[in-house]
N, C-alpha and C positions, 0 to 999 in steps of 0.2 A: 487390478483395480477393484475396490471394494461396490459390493451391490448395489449402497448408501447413494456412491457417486453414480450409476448407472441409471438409478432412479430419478435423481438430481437433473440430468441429464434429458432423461425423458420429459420431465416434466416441463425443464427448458424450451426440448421441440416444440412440446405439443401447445405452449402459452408464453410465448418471448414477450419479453419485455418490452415497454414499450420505448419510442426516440428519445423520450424527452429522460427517461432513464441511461440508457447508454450517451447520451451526451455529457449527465453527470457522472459517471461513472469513468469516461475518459475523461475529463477535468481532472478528478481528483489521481487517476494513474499520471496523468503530467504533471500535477504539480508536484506528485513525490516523486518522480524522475527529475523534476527540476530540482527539489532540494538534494537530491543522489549525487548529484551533479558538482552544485555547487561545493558538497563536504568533500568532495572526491579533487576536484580543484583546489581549496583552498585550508583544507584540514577543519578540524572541530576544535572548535572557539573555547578556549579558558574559560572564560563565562559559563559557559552550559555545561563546566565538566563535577561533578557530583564529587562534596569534598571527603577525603578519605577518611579523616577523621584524625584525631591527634596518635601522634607516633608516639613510644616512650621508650 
């Protein structure tokens, strides 16, 4: 584990965030588990696929 994260770390203990931040912070982890989800059910949509470019 690098120092960077250890200090990160501390600093977390010592001055947590507050509710109203980790409420949004688990919003947005569900809502990209819901999108995981749903690509993982249903595959990735033609539409959203980036076009390669012309062949020759």
């Amino acid at each position: 584990m690098n120092m960077l994260w250890l200090l990160r770390m501390r600093r977390l203990l010592q001055n947590p965030p507050s509710p109203k931040r980790l409420k949004w912070i688990a919003v947005i982890i569900v809502i990209s588990l819901l999108i995981f989800g749903f690509e993982q059910l249903f595959g990735w949509p033609e539409w959203l696929t980036v076009n390669k470019g012309i062949r020759r």
